[in-house]
C-alpha positions, 0 to 999 in steps of 0.5 A: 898370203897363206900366212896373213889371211886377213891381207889377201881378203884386203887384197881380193876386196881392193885390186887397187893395191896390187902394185903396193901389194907386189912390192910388200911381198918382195921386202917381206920374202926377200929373195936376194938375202945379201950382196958384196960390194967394193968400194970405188972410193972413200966415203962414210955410211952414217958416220962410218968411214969406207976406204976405196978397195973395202967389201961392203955386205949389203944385208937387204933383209935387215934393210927391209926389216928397217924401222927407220923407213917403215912404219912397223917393219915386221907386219905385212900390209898390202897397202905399204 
């Protein structure tokens, strides 16, 4: 919040938004970078075949930095 002044004088002024406001600081920080994972069985990931038995890095700051599912994924709003 020290960062983005503007977004915690909205946050003070609308306590509303906490519940939107916790989960916007979760995908901004991002405190789980990354996570392995095995496939249990084949499958295809937009268009990528898996095989049963492959790791698989899950990159959550990429995925939480997706403009594909937010709106203009670098700012941070506390109302997202």
């Amino acid at each position: 919040m020290i960062e983005h002044p503007d977004q915690r004088e909205r946050l003070r002024g609308n306590r509303s938004l906490i519940t939107l406001a916790t989960e916007e600081m979760i995908r901004w920080v991002t405190p789980v970078k990354a996570f392995m994972r095995t496939a249990t069985e084949d499958a295809t990931v937009r268009g990528v075949p898996i095989a049963a038995g492959e790791s698989l890095l899950l990159s959550y700051v990429s995925g939480n930095r997706d403009d594909e599912v937010f709106d203009e994924p670098f700012r941070f709003d506390v109302g997202r």
